[in-house]
Each structure stands twice: as C-alpha cells, then as structure tokens.
C-alpha positions as CSV (number, residue, x, y, z in Angstrom):
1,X,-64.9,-82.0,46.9
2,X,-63.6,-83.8,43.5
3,X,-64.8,-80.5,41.7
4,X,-63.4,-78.0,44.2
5,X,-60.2,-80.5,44.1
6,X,-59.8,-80.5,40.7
7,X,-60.4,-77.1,40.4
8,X,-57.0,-76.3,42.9
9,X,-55.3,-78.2,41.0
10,X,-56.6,-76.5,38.0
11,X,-55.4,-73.3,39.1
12,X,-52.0,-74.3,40.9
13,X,-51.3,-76.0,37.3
14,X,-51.9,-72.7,35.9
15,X,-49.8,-70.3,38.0
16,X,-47.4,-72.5,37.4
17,X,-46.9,-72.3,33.9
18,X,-47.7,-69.2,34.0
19,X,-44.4,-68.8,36.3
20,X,-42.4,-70.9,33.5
21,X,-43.8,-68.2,30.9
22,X,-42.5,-65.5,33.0
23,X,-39.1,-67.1,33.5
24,X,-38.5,-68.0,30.3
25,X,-40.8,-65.9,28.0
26,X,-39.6,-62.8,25.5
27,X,-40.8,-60.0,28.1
28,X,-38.2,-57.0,29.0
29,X,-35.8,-57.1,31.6
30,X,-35.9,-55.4,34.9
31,X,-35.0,-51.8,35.4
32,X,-31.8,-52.0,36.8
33,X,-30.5,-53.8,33.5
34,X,-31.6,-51.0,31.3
35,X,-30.1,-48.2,33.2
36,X,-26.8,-50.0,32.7
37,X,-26.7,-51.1,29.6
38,X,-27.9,-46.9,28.4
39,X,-24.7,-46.0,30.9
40,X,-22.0,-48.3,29.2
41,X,-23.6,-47.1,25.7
42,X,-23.5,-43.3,26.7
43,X,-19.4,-43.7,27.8
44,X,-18.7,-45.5,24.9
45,X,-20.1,-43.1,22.8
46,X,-17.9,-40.2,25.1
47,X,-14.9,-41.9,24.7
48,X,-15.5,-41.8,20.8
49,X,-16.4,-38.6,21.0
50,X,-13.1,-37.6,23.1
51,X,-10.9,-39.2,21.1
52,X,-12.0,-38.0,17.6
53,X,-11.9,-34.3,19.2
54,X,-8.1,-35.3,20.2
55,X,-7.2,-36.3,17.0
56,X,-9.1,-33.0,15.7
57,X,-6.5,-30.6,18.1
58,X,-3.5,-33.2,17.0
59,X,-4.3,-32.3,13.2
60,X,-5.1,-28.6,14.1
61,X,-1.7,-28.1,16.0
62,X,-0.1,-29.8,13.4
63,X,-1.4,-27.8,10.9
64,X,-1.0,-24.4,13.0
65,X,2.8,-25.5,13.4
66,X,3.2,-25.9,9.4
67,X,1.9,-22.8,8.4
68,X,3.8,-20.9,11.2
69,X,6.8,-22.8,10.1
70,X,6.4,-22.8,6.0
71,X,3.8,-20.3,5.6
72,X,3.9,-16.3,5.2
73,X,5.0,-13.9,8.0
74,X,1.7,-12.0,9.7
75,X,1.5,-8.2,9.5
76,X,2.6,-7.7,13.1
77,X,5.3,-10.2,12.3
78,X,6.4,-7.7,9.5
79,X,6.5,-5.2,12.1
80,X,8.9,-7.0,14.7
81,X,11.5,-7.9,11.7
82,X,11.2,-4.2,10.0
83,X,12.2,-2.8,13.7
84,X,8.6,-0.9,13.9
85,X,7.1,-2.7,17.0
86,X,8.3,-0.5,19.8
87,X,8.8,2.6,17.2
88,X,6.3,5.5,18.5
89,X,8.0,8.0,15.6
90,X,8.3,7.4,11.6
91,X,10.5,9.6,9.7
92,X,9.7,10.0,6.1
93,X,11.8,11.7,3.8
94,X,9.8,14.1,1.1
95,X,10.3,17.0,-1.2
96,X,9.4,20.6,-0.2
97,X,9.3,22.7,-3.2
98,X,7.0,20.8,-5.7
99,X,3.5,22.2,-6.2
100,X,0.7,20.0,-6.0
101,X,3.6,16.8,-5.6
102,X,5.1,18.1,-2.0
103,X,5.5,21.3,-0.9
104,X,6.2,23.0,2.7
105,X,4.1,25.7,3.8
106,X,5.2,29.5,5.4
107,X,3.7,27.5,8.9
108,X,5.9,24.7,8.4
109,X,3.4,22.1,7.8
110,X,3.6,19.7,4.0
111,X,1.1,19.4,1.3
112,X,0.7,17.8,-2.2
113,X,0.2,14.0,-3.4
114,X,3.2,12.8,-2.1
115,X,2.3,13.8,1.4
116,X,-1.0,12.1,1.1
117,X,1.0,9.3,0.0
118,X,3.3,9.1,2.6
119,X,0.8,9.8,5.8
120,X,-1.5,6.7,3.8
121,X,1.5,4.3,3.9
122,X,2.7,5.4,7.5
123,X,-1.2,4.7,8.5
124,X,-1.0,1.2,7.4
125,X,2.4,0.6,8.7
126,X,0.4,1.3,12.6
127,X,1.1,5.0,12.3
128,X,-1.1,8.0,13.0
129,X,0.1,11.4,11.3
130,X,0.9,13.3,15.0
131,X,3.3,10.3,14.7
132,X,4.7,10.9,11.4
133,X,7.7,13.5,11.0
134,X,8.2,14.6,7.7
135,X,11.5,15.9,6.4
136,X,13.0,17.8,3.4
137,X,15.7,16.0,1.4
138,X,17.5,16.6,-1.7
139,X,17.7,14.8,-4.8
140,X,20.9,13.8,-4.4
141,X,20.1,12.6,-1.1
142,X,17.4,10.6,-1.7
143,X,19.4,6.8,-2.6
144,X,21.0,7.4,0.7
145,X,17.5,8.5,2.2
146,X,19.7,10.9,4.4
147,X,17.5,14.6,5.1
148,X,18.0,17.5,7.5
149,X,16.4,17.9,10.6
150,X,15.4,20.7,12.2
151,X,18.4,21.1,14.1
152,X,20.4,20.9,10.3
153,X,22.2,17.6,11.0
154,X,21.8,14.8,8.7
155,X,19.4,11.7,9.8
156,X,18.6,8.8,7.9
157,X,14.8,8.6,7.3
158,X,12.8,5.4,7.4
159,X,11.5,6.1,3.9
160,X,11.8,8.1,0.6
161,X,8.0,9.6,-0.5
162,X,10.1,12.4,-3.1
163,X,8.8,12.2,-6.7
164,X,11.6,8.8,-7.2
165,X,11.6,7.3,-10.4
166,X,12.3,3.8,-10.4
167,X,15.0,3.2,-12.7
168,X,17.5,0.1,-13.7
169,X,20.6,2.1,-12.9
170,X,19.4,3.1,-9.2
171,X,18.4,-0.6,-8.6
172,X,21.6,-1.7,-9.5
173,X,23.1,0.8,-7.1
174,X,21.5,-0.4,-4.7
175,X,18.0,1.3,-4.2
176,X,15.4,-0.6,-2.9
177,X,12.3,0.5,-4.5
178,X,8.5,-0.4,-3.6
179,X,5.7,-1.2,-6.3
180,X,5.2,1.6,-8.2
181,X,2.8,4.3,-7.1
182,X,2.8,7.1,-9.7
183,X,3.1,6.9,-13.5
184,X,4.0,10.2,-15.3
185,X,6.5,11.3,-17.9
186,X,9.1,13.4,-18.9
187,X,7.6,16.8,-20.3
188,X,9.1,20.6,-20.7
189,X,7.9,23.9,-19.9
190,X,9.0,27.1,-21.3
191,X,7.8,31.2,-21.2
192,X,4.5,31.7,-22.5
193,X,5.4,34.6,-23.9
194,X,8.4,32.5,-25.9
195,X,7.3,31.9,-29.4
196,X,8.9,28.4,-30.2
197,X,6.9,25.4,-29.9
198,X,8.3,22.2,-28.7
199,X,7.3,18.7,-29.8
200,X,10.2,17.1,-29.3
201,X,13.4,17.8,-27.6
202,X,15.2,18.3,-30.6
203,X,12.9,21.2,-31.0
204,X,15.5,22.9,-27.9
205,X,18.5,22.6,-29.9
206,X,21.0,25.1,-28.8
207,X,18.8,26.2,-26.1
208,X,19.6,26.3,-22.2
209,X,18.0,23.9,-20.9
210,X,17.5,23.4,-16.5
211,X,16.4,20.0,-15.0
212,X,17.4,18.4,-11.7
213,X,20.9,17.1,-11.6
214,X,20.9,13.9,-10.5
215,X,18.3,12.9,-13.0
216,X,18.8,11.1,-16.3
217,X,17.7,14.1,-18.5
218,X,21.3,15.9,-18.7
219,X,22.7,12.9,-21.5
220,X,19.7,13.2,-22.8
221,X,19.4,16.7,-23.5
222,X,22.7,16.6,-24.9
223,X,22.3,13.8,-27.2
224,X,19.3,16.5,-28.6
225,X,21.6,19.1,-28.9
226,X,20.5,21.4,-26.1
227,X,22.8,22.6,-23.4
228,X,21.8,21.1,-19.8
229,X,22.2,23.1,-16.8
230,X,21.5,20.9,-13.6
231,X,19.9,21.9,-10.4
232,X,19.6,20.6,-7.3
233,X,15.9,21.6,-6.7
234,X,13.1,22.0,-9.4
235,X,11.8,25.8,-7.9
236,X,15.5,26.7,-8.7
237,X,15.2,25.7,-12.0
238,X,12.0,27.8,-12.9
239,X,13.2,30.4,-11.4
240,X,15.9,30.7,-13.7
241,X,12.9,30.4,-16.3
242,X,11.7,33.3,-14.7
243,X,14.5,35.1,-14.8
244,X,15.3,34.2,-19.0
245,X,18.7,32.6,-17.5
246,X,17.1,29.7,-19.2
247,X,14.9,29.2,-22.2
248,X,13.5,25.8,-20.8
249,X,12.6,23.2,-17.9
250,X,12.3,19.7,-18.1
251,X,11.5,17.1,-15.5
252,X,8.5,14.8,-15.4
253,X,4.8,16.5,-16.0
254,X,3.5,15.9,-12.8
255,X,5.9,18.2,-11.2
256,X,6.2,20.6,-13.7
257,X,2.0,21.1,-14.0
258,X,2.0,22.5,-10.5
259,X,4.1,26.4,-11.1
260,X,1.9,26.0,-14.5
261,X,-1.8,26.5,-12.5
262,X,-2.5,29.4,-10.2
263,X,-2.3,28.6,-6.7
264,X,-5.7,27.8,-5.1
265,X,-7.4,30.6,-3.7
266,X,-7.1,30.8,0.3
267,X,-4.4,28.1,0.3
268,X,-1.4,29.0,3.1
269,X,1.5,30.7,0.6
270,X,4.9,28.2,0.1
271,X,7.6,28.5,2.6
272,X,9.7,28.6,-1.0
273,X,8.9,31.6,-2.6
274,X,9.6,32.3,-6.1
275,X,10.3,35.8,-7.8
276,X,8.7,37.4,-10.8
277,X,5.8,35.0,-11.3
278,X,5.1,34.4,-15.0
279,X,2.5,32.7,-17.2
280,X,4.2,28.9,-18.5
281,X,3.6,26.5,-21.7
282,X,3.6,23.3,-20.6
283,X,4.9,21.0,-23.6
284,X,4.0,17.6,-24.0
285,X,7.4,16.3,-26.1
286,X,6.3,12.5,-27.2
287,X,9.0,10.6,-24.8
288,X,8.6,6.7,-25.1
289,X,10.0,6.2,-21.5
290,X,7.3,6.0,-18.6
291,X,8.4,7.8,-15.2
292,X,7.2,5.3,-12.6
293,X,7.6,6.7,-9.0
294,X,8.4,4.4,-5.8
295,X,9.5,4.8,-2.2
296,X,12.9,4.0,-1.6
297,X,12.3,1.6,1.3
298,X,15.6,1.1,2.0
299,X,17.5,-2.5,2.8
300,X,15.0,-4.4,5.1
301,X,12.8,-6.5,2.9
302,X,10.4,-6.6,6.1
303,X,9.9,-2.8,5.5
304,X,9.9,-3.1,1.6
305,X,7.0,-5.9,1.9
306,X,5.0,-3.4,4.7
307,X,5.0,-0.7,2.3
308,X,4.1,-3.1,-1.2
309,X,1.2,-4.7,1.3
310,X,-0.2,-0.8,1.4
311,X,0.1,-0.1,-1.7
312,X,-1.1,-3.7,-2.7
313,X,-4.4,-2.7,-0.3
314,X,-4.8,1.0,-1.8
315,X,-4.6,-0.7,-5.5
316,X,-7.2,-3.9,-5.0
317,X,-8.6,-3.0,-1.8
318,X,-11.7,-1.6,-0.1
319,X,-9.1,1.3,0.6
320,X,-8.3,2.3,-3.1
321,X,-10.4,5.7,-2.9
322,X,-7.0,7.1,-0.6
323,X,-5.3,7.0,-3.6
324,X,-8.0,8.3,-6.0
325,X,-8.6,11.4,-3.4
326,X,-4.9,12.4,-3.6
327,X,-4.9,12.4,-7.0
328,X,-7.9,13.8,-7.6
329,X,-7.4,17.2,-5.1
330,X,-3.7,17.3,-6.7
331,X,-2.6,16.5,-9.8
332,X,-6.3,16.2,-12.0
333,X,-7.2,19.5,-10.6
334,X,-3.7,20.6,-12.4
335,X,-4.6,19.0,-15.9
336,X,-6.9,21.9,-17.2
337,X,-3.9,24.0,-16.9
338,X,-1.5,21.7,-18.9
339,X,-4.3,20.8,-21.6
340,X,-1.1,19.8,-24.1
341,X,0.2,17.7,-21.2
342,X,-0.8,14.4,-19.4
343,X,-0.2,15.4,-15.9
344,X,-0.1,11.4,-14.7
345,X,-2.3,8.4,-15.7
346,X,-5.0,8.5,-13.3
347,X,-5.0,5.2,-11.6
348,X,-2.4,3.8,-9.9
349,X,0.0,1.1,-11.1
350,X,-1.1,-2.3,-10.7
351,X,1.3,-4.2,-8.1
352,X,3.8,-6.1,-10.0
353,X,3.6,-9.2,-7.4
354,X,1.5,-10.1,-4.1
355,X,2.6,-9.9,-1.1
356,X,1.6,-12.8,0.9
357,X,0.9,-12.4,4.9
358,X,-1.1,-15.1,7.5
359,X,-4.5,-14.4,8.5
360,X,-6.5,-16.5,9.6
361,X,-10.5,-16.8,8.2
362,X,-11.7,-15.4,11.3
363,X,-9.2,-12.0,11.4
364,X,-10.2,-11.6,8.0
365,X,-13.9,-11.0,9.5
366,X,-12.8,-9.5,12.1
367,X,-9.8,-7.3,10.6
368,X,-9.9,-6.7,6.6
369,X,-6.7,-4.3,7.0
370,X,-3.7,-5.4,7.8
371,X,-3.4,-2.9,10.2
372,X,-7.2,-1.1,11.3
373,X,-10.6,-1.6,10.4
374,X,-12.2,-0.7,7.1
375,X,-13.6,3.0,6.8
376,X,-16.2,1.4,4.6
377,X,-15.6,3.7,1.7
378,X,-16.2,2.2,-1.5
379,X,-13.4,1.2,-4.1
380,X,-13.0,4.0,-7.1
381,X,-13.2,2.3,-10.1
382,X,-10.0,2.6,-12.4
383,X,-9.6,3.2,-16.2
384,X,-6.9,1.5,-18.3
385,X,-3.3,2.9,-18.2
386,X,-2.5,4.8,-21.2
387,X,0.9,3.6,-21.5
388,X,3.5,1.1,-20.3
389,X,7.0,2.2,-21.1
390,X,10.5,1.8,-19.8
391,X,11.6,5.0,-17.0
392,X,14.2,7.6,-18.1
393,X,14.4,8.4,-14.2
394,X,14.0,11.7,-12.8
C-alpha cells in the first residue's frame, strides 16, 4: 500500500508539473493564433502595397500632365493644328516642264525627283498617292503657292515641291521655307555646236542670255555684262536655245542636266514638247552661291514642322534610302551627260534643327515613324557635302 501510495502520489506530482510546464513553458501557440497573426501581417503588407501603387499613378499622372502641358506636340497633334485630320485630299503644287526634276507626261501623270519628293512627304504627312493631287504652277506663282486646276481657276495648294531656292529675300517676303532638301547650283548651257567656252559668266558678255524671270540671275547677268531675257518657264527658254534666239541658258544644274541627256528609252513622251531637238554643253561657271531647294509650306508652323519631321526622318532615319532612290533614278543618272557639271551633291542636306514631337517608349517600339511602320529598308550611307555656300535663288 505505502509503495503503491507513494507511487500515486509520485505520478499525480508529476502530471502536475508537467501541466505547469505546459502552461508556462516556451512551446508554440495554438493554431487559431497563427492563422491570425499571418492574416493581420498579409493586410498590412496589402495596404503597403496599395498605397505605394497610388502614389506610383499620383507621380505618373503628374508626370503625364507636365509633358502634355510643357512638352512637344505629338504627330497626330501636328495634324489637328495643320488642319490635316479630317483632310482625305493634299494638293501639292509642282513644276511640269523640268526633265528629270518634274515633268508631266502626254497621259497626264508627273515624274522626276521632285515628284518623288512630294508623294514621300505627303506619305508621312498620313497620305497615300491616290490621295495626292498634283498641280502645275508657275514661277511666279510659287510664294503665293497659287496653281491651276484642271478646270483653269486658281487654287491655293497645301504645298510648293517646284525646284524653290531658299533665299533671304523670299524669307523676308514672307515664304515659309522647310529644311532644305536639294543642294545644286547655278550653271549655263549653250549649243554644242557654239564654239565659245564658258567658265565664268563674264565669258557671256554681250551675249543673250534666257533664265526664269522671277529668279535672281537677271542682275546678275547684267552685272557680267550679258543681256538677260526672262522666261516664265525653263522649256521656253531652251527652246529659244533651240531656235539661236538666244546664245545661252542659265538656271541651276539640276534642271538644266535634264534637256542635256537623251530621254530614257521606253519612257511615256512629255506633255511639253520641244521643237528642233539639239545636242547641249552644259557649263559648269565657278558660282560661290549654293542653290538650296525647300518647300514653301506656307504660314502654319504645324504644317512647316510636319514637313521638317519628314525630311528630318528621310535625312537620319531608317527611311533615308527614299531620298537616295530619287536621286539616284533622276539626277545621278543625268551626271554622265553633264561630265563638266555637278548635277547636285548627292546627299541630302542635313536638317538645320530638330523637330521635337511626344512619343512615348512604347510607340517608339511599336511605331518608329511618325506616321506608318518601317519598310525595314536599310539607311544609304551619305558622303560629305562638297560645298556650303550662300543661295543666289532660282
């Protein structure tokens, strides 16, 4: 009894303090505890979570609403301000009687560098070419950007893609130019079968001289000694050489080079037909002044910065072998016919600023262009310009 006693007693004593270690001991709590204390964690750690992605759309808007408000227009804003958004028609204002710069076929349709010109800006400005009208206008025309249309009356065209030269006294009359697209200079051509050689203008002293009569070559001319005789259209003027009413032509090389060549084989005749075809000297005479070609863009800075963002793209961009084509099927496949004479510097001018517009990373992915997807034609490489020289404006 005392040992089976004691022993009870024994093991009471022990449950008991093994109770108090239970009670009181280091073990883990029960369940229920831990699944709330991992709940209030896990919505503390949501709430963070919530608010540091608020603050991330506060600084985002903010941001967004900055550059909207401070930062550069986008393209299609461009487009609403230049009146183009709900256009479905571009008129475009070019020269028909230039070989190999722009010239209108016997079926009515255009060709030359120019052209290509025009249709590449008019594609980056949202147009496709069965959108595009093209129409004739005069030299004289051309600061007013006023040309005929088909019915004869005088419209005003969106732009001017006609062999401009970009001068100091058109600006200041109030021509809006683009960038630069062209760079040729002045140059003469006279009879092959006419014996004198000409190295300089001076070297036409006395001599009757035709060139375009709006241009800046009549004082010139003059000042050399020769007697001007101004034109309203180029063809007119060699025809005159044609028919020895004139001993001379002058006007800038790239338009001159193109009655110098033969006509390509196959090619669709002119709708401006000369008389009396003959073989021409084209004369390279040492001028100083560079003939720099824009697009009269007329008042709307919108459309002035749409056109300089295309050019800007055809100059640096994955686009620049538009501009290298045209030349290429144009005016360098003229030059072996005016050996004496730089048709044009073969690259285009570099863009005398940038033009800015928004885009965010993720269009520029999606969207190089401003305005379409990349063709994925590589960029033509470009050799120096040969010269840099002040316009004498044709």
């Amino acid at each position: 009894m005392d040992h089976n006693g004691g022993l009870g007693r024994g093991t009471a004593t022990g449950r008991a303090e093994l109770g108090q270690d239970d009670e009181g001991g280091g073990n883990p709590p029960a369940p229920e505890s831990v699944v709330a204390d991992t709940a209030r964690r896990s919505r503390s750690r949501q709430v963070r979570l919530a608010a540091l992605l608020l603050l991330l759309v506060v600084v985002v808007a903010a941001t967004v609403r900055v550059v909207v408000a401070t930062g550069p227009p986008t393209w299609d804003e461009l487009r609403e301000r230049a009146g183009l958004t709900n256009r479905d028609r571009l008129v475009i204002g070019v020269k028909d009687d230039q070989p190999g710069v722009a010239q209108k076929l016997e079926n009515g349709a255009f060709e030359g560098f120019d052209i290509e010109i025009a249709y590449m800006i008019a594609e980056d400005l949202g147009f496709d070419a069965p959108e595009v009208t093209l129409l004739a206008i005069e030299s004289e025309d051309r600061a007013r950007r006023q040309a005929r249309d088909a019915g004869g009356s005088f419209v005003t065209v969106d732009l001017v893609v006609a062999s401009y030269s970009i001068t100091e006294q058109r600006q200041g009359q109030g021509v809006v130019f683009s960038f630069p697209y062209l760079e040729t200079e002045q140059s003469v051509v006279t009879l092959a079968s006419d014996s004198r050689k000409v190295a300089s203008l001076r070297d036409l002293d006395r001599a009757k001289v035709c060139t375009l009569g709006t241009s800046t070559s009549e004082r010139r001319l003059r000042d050399a000694g020769a007697s001007p005789i101004g034109r309203n259209r180029i063809s007119e003027c060699i025809q005159a050489l044609y028919d020895r009413q004139v001993d001379a032509v002058t006007t800038d090389a790239a338009i001159l080079a193109g009655f110098v060549g033969p006509r390509p084989p196959g090619e669709l005749p002119p709708a401006v037909k000369l008389r009396g075809r003959q073989e021409l000297q084209h004369w390279d005479i040492g001028e100083e002044a560079a003939e720099k070609w824009g697009v009269n863009t007329g008042p709307n800075p919108a459309m002035r910065d749409l056109v300089n963002l295309s050019l800007q793209q055809s100059a640096e961009g994955p686009d620049g072998y538009r501009w290298k084509a045209a030349f290429d099927r144009y005016l360098a496949s003229e030059q072996q016919y005016s050996n004496l004479q730089q048709v044009a510097v073969g690259r285009q001018p570099e863009p005398e600023e940038k033009v800015e517009v928004r885009q965010w990373p993720w269009e520029r992915w999606a969207l190089p262009s401003p305005s379409r997807p990349r063709s994925g034609a590589p960029t033509v490489a470009r050799a120096p310009s040969r010269r840099n020289r002040r316009s004498s404006g044709c």
